[in-house]
Structure formats: C-alpha cells, structure tokens
C-alpha positions in Angstrom: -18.6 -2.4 2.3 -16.9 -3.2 5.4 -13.5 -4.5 5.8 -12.4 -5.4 9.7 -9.0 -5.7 10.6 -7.6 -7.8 13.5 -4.7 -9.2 15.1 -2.8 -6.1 16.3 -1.3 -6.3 20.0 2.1 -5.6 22.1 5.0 -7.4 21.9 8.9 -7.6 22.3 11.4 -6.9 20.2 12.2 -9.8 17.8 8.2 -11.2 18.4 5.7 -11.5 15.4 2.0 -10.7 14.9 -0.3 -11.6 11.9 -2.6 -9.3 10.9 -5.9 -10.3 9.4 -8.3 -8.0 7.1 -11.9 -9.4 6.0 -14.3 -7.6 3.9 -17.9 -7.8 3.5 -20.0 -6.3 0.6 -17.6 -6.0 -2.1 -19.1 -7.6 -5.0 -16.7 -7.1 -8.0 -13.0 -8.8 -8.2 -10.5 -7.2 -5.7 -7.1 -6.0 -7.9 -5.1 -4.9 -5.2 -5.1 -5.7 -1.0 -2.9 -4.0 0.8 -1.7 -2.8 4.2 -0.2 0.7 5.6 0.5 2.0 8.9 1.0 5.6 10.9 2.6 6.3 13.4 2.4 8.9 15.8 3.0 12.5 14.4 4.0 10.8 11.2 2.2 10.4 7.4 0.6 7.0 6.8 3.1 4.6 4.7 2.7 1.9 2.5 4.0 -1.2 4.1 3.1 -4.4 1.5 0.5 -4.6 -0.9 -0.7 -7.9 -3.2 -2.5 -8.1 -6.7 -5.0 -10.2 -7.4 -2.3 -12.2 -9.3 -0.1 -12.7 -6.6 2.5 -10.2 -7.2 3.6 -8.2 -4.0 5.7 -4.5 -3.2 7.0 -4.0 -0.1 8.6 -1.0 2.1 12.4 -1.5 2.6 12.0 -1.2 6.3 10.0 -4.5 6.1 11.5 -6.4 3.4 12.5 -10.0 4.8 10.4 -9.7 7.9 6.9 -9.2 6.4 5.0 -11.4 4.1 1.8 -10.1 2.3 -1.2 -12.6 1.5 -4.2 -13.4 0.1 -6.9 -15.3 -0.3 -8.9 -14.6 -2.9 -12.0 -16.5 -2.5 -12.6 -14.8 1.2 -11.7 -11.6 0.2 -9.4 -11.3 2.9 -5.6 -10.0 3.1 -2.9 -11.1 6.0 -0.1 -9.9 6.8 2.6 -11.6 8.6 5.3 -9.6 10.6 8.1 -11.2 12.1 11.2 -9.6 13.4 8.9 -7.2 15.2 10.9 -3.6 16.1 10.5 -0.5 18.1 9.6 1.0 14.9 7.1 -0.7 13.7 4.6 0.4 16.3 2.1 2.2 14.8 -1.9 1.8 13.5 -1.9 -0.6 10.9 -5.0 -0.5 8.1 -6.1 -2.5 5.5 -6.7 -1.2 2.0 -8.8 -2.6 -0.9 -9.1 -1.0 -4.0 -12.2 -2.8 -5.8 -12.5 -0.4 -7.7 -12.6 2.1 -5.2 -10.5 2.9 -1.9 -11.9 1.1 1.0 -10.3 1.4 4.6 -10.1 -0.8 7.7 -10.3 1.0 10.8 -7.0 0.3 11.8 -5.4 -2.5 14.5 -2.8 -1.2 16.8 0.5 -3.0 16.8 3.0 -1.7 19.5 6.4 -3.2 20.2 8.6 -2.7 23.0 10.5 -4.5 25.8 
C-alpha cells in the first residue's frame, strides 16, 4: 500500500495550496480519507477528514478555509486550503483507514511573508 502526497509549498499570508493524496494497492472500499499536520515541537492534529459517504469533520482553526474531498473511484483525497496563515505551516499527511491506518509521508506546507 502506498499513498503519495503532493502539493505542499511556501506561500504568503492569505495564498492557498491544494493538497493531493493518491494511493496504490488498497484493494477493499476506503471508509474514511483524511488529512493531519504537525508542526514543529507540536502533536500531529487532525485537520479534515471525509467518509466514503461524503460526510466531512473539520478542526476549528480551518473551518471556512479548508475543504476536504474525494474521489472515490481513484482513491485519492484533496484538500483545499485557502486563507493560508502563519500557523498553518507545518507537515501535512494523508490518512486512509481501509481497514487499517495507512500514512503518507507527509508534504510540507509553510506560510510566511
């Protein structure tokens, strides 16, 4: 199983990113996609995560600026983030749990002017 994330960079305050998360080898229905982050010298947070349904959680810090999807027949989970802040720098991973925990490796997102 391999899931690779993408679209991390730098930006400015007020700039977006979309993040990207494929996965390979998983071959029973994915229930829940999802994304955290960590930042330095902190403990790795949920940010948004999806059912299968469509249903979607999000942390308060990025309610209104973040928008979890999915698309279910490529098995892949994006995450749109607009309203970029200081803050939201950190490493950003993808999560699949299908039936197990699978990881990304992690896309670095860092804002600042």
């Amino acid at each position: 199983v391999q899931l690779q994330a993408s679209g991390g960079g730098s930006v400015q305050p007020g700039g977006s990113l979309r993040l990207s998360c494929a996965t390979s080898g998983i071959l029973v229905s994915i229930s829940l996609m999802g994304w955290y982050r960590q930042a330095p010298g902190k403990e790795r947070e949920l940010v948004a995560r999806i059912m299968r349904g469509g249903s979607t959680d999000y942390a308060d810090s990025v309610k209104g600026r973040f928008t979890i999807s999915r698309d279910n027949a490529k098995n892949t989970v994006y995450l749109q983030m607009n309203s970029l802040q200081p803050e939201d720098t950190a490493v950003y991973y993808c999560h699949v749990l299908a039936p197990f925990d699978y990881w990304g490796q992690g896309t670095q997102v860092t804002v600042s002017s």
